[in-house]
PDB file with SEQRES, HELIX, SHEET and CRYST1 records, atoms N, CA, C and O in Angstrom:
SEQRES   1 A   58  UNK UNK UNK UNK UNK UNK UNK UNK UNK UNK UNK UNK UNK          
SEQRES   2 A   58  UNK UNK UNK UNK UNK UNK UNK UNK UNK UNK UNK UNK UNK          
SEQRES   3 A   58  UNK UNK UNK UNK UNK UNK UNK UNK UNK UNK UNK UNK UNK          
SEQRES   4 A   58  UNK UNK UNK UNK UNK UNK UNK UNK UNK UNK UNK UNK UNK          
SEQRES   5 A   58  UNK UNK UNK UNK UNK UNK                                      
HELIX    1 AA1 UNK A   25  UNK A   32  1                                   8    
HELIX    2 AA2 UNK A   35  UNK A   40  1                                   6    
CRYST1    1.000    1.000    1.000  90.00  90.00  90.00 P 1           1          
ATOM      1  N   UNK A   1      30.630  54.033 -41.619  1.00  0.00           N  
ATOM      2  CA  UNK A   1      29.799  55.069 -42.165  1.00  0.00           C  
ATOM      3  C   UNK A   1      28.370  54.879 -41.645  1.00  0.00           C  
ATOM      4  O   UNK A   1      28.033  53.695 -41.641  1.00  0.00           O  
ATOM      5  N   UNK A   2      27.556  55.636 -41.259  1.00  0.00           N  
ATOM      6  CA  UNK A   2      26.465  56.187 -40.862  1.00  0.00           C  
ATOM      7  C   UNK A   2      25.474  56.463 -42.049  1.00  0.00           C  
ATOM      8  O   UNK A   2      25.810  57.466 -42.679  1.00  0.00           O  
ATOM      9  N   UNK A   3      24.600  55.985 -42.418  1.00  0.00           N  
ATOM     10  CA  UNK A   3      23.486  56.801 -42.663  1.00  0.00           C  
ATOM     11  C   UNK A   3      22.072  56.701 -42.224  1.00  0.00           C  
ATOM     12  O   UNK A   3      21.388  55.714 -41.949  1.00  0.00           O  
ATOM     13  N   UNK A   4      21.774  58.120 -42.227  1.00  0.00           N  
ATOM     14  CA  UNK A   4      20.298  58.683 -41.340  1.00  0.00           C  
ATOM     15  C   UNK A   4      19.392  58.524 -42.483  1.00  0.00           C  
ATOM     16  O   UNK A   4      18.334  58.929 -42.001  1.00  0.00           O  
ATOM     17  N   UNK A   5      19.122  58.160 -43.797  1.00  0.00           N  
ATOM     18  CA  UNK A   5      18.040  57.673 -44.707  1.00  0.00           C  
ATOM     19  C   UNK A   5      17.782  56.049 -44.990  1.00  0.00           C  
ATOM     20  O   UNK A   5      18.769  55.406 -45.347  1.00  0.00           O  
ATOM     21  N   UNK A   6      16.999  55.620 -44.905  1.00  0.00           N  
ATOM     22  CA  UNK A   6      16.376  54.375 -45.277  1.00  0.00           C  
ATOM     23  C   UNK A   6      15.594  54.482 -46.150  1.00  0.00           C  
ATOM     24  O   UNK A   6      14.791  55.415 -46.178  1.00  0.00           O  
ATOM     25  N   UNK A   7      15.658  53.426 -47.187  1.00  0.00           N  
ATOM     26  CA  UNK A   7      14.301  53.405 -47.834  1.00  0.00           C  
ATOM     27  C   UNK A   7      14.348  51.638 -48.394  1.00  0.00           C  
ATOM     28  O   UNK A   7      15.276  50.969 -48.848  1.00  0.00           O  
ATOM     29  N   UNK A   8      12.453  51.199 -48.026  1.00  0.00           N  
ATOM     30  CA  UNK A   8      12.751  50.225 -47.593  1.00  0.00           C  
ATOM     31  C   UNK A   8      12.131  49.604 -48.862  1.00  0.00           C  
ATOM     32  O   UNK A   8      11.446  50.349 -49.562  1.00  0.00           O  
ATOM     33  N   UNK A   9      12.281  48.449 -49.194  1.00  0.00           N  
ATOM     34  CA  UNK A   9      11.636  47.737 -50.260  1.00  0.00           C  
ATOM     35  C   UNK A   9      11.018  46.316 -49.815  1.00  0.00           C  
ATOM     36  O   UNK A   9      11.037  46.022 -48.620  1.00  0.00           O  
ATOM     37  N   UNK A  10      10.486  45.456 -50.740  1.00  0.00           N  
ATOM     38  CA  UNK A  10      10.051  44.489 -50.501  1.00  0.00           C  
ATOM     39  C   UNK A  10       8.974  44.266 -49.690  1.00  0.00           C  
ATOM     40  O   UNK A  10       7.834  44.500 -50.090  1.00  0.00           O  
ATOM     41  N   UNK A  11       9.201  43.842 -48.598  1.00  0.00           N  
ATOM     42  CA  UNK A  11       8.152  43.718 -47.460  1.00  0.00           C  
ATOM     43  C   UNK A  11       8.457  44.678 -46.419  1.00  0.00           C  
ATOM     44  O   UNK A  11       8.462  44.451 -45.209  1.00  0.00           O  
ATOM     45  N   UNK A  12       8.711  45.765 -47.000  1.00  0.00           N  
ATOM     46  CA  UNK A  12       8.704  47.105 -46.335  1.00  0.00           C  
ATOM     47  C   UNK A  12       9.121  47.402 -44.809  1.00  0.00           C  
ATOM     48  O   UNK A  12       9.056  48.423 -44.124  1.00  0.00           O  
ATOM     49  N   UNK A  13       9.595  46.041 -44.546  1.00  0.00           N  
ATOM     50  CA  UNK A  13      10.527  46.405 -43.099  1.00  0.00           C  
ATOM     51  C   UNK A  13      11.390  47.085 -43.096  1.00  0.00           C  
ATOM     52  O   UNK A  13      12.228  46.822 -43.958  1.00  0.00           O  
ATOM     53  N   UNK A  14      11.648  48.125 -42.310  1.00  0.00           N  
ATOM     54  CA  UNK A  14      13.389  48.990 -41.923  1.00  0.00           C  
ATOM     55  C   UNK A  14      13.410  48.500 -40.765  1.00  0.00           C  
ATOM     56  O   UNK A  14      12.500  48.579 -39.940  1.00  0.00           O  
ATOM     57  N   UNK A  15      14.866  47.752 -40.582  1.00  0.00           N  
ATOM     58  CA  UNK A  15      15.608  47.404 -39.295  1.00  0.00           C  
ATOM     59  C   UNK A  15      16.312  47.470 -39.362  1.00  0.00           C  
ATOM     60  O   UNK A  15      16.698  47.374 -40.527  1.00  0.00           O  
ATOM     61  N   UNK A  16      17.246  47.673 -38.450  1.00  0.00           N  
ATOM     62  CA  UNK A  16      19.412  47.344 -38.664  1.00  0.00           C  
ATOM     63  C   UNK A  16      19.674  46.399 -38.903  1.00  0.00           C  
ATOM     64  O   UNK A  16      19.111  45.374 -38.518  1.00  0.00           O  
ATOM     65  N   UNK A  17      20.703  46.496 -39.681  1.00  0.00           N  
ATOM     66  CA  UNK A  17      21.487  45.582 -39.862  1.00  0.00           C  
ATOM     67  C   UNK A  17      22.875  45.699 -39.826  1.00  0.00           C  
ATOM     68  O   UNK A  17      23.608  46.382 -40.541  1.00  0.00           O  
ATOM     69  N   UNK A  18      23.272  44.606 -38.486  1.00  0.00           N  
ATOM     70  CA  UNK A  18      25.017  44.548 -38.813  1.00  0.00           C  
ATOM     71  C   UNK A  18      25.754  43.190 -39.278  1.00  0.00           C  
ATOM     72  O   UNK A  18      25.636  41.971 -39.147  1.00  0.00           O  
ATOM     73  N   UNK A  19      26.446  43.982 -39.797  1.00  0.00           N  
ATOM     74  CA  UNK A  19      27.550  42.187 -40.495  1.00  0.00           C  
ATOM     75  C   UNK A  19      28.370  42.291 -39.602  1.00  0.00           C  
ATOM     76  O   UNK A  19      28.787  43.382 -39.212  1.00  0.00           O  
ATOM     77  N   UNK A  20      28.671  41.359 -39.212  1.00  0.00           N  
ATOM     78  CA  UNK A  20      30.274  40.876 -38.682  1.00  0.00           C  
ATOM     79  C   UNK A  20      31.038  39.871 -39.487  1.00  0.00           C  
ATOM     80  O   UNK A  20      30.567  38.781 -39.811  1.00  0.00           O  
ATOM     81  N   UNK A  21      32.328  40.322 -39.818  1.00  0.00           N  
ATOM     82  CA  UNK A  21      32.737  38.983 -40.282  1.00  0.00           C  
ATOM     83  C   UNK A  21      33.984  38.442 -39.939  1.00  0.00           C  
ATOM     84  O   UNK A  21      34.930  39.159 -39.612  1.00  0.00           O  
ATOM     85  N   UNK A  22      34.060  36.847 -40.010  1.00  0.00           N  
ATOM     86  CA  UNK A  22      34.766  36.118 -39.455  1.00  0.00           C  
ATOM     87  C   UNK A  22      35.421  35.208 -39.994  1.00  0.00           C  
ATOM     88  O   UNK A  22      34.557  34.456 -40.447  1.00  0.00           O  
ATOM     89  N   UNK A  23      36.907  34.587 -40.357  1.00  0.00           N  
ATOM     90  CA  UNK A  23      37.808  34.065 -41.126  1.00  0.00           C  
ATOM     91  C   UNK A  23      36.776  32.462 -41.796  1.00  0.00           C  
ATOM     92  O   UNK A  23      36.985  31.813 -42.821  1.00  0.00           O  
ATOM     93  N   UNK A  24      35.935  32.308 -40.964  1.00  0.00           N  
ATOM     94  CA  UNK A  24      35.590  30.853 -41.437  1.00  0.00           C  
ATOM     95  C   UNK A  24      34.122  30.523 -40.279  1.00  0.00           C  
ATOM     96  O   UNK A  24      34.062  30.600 -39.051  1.00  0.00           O  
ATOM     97  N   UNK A  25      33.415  30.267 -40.974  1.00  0.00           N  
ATOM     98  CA  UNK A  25      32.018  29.463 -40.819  1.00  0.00           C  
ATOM     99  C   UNK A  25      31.832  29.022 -39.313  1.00  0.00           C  
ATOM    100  O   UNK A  25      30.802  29.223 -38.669  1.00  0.00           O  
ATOM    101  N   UNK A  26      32.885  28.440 -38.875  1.00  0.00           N  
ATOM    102  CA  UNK A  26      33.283  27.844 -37.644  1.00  0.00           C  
ATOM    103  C   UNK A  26      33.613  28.469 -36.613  1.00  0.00           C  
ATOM    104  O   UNK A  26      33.267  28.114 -35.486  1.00  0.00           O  
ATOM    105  N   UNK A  27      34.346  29.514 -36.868  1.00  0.00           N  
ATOM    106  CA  UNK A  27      34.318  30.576 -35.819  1.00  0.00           C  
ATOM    107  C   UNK A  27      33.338  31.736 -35.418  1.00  0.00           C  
ATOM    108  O   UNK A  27      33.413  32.384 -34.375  1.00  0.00           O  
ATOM    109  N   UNK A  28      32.374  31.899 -36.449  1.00  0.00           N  
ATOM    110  CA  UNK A  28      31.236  32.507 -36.412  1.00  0.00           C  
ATOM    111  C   UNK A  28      30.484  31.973 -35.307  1.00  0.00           C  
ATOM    112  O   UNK A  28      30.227  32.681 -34.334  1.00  0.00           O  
ATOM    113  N   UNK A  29      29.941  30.217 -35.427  1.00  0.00           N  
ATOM    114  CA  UNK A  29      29.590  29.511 -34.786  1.00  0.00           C  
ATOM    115  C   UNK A  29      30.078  29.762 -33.482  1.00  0.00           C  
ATOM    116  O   UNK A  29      29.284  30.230 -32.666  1.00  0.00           O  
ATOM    117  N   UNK A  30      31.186  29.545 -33.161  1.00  0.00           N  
ATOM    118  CA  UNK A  30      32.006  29.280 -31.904  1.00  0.00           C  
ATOM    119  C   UNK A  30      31.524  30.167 -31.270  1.00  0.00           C  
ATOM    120  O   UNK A  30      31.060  29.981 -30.145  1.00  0.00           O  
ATOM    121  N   UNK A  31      31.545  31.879 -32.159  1.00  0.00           N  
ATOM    122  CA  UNK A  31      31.425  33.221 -31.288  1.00  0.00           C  
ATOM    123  C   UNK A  31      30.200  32.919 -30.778  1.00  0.00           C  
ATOM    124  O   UNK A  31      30.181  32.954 -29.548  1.00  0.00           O  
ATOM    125  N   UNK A  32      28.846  32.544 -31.468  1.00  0.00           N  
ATOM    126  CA  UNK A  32      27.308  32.442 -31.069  1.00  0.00           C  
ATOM    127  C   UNK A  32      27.848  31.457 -29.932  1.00  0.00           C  
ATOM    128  O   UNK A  32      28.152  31.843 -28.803  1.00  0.00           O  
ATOM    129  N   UNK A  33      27.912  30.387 -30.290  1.00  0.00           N  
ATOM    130  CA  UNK A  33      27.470  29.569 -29.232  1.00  0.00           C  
ATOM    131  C   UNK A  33      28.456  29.295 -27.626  1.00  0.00           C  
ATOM    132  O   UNK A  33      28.339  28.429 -26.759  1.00  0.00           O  
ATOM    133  N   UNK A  34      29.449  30.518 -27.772  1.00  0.00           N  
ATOM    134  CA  UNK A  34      30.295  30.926 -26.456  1.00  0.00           C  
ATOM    135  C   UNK A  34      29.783  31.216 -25.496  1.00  0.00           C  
ATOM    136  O   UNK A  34      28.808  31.964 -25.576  1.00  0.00           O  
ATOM    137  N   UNK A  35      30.211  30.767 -24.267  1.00  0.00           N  
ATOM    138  CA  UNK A  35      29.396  30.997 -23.130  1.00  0.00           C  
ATOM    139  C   UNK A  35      29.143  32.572 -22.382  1.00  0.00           C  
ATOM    140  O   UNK A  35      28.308  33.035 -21.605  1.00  0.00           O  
ATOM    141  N   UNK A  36      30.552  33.168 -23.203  1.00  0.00           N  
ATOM    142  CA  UNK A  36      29.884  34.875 -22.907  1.00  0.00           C  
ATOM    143  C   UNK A  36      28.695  35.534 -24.093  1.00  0.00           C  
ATOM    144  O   UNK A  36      27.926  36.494 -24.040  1.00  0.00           O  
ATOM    145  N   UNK A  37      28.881  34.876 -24.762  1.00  0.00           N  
ATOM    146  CA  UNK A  37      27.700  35.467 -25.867  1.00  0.00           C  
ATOM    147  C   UNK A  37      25.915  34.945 -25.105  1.00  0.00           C  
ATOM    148  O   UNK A  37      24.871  35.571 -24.923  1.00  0.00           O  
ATOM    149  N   UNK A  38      26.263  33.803 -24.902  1.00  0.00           N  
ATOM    150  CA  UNK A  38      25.221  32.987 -24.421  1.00  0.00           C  
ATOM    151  C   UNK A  38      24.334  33.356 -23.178  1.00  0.00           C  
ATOM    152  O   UNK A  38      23.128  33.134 -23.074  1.00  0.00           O  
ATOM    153  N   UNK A  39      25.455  34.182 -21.911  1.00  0.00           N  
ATOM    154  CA  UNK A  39      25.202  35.013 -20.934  1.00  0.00           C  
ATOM    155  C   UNK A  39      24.551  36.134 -21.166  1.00  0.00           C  
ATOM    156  O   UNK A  39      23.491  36.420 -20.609  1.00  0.00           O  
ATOM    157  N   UNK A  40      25.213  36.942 -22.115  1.00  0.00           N  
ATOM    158  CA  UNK A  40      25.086  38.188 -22.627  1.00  0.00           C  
ATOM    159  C   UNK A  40      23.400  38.390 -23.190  1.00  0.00           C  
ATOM    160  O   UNK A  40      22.718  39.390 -22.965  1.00  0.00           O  
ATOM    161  N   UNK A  41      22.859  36.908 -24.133  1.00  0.00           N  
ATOM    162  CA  UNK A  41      22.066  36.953 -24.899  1.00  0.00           C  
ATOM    163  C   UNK A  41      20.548  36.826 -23.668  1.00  0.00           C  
ATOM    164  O   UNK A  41      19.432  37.343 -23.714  1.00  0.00           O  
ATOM    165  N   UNK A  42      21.137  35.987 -22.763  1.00  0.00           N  
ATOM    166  CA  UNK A  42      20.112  35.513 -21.651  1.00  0.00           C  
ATOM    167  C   UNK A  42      19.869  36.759 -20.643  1.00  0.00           C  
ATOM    168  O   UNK A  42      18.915  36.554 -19.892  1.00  0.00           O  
ATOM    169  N   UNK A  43      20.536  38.042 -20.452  1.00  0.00           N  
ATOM    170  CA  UNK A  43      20.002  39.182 -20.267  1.00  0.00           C  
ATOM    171  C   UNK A  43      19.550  40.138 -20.797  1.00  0.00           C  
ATOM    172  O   UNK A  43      19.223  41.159 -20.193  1.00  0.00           O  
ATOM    173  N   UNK A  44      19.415  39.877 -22.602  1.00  0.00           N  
ATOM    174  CA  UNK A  44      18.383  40.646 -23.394  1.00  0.00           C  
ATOM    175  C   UNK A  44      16.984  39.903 -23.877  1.00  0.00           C  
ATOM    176  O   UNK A  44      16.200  40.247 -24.763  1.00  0.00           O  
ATOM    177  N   UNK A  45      16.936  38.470 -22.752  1.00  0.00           N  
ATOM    178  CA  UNK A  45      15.554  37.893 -23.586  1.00  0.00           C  
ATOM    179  C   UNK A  45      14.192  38.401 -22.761  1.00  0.00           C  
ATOM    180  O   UNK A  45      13.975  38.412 -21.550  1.00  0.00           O  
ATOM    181  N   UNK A  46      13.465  38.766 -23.745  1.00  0.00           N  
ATOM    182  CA  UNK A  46      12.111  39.081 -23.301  1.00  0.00           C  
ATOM    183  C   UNK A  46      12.521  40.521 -23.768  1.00  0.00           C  
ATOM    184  O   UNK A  46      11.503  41.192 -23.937  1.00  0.00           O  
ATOM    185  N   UNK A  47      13.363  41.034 -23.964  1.00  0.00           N  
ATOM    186  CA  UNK A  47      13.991  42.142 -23.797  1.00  0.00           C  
ATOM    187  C   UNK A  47      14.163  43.149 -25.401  1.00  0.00           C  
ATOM    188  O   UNK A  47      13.723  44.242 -25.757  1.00  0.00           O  
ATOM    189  N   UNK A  48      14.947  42.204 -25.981  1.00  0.00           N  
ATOM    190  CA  UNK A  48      15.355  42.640 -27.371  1.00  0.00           C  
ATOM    191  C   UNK A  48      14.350  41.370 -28.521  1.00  0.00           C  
ATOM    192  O   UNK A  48      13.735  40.401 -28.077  1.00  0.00           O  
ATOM    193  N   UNK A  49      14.416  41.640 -29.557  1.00  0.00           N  
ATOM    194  CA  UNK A  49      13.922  40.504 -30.938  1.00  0.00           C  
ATOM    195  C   UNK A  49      15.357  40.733 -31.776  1.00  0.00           C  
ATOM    196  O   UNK A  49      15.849  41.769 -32.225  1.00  0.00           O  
ATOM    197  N   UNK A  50      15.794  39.449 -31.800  1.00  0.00           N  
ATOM    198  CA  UNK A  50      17.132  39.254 -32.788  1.00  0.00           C  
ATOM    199  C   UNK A  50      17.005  37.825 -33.783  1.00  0.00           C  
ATOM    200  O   UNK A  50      16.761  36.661 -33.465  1.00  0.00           O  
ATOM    201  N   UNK A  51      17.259  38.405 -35.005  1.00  0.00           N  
ATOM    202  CA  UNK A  51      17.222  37.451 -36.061  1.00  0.00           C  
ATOM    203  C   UNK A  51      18.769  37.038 -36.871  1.00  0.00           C  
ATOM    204  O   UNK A  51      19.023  37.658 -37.903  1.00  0.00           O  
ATOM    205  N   UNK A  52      19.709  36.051 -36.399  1.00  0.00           N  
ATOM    206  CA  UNK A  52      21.054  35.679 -36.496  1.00  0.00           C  
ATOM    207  C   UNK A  52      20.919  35.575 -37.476  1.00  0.00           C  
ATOM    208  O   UNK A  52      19.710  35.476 -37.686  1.00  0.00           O  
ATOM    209  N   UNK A  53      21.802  35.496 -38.876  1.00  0.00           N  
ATOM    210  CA  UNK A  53      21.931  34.297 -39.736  1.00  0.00           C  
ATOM    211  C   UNK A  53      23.577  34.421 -39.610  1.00  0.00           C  
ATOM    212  O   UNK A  53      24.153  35.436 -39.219  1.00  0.00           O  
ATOM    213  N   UNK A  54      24.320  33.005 -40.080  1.00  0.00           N  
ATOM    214  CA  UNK A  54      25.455  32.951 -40.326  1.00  0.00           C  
ATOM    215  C   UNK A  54      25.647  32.325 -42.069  1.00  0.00           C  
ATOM    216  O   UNK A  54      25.204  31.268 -42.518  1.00  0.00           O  
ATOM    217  N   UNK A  55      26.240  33.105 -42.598  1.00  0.00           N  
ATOM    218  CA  UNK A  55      26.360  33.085 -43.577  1.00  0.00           C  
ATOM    219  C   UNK A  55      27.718  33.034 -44.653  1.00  0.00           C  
ATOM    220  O   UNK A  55      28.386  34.044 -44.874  1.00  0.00           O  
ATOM    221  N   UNK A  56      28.025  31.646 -45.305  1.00  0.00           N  
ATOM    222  CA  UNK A  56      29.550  31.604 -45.685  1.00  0.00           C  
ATOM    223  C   UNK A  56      29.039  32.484 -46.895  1.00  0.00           C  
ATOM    224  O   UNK A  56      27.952  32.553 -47.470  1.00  0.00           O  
ATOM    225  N   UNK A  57      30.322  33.169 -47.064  1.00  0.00           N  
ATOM    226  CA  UNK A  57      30.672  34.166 -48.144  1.00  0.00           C  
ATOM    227  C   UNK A  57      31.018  33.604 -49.511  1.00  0.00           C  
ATOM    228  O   UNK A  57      30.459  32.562 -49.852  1.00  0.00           O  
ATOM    229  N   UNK A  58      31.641  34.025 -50.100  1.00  0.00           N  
ATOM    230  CA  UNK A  58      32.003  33.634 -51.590  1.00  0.00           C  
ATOM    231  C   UNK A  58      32.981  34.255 -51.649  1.00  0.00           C  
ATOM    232  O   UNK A  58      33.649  34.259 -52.683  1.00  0.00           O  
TER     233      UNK A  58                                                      
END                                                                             
């Protein structure tokens, strides 16, 4: 689902945000620190601003 309204709170940043999620903590990891992710990431630097977190669920 899509939506075209934001409204922002707190410290009033609007940015995207996507989740991905992944069976376990470890494979999250694995995906970041894979050598195609790693390639991939080294032709958006200088380029893009990205803020990761990995985060176990509940």
């Amino acid at each position: 689902m899509f939506f075209h309204h934001t409204r922002c709170y707190e410290a009033g940043l609007e940015q995207r945000t996507v989740i991905f999620e992944f069976d376990r903590v470890e494979h999250a990891k694995a995906a970041h620190d894979s050598p195609a992710y790693q390639d991939t990431m080294a032709l958006l630097e200088g380029v893009v601003e990205r803020d990761i977190r990995i985060v176990e669920g509940v």
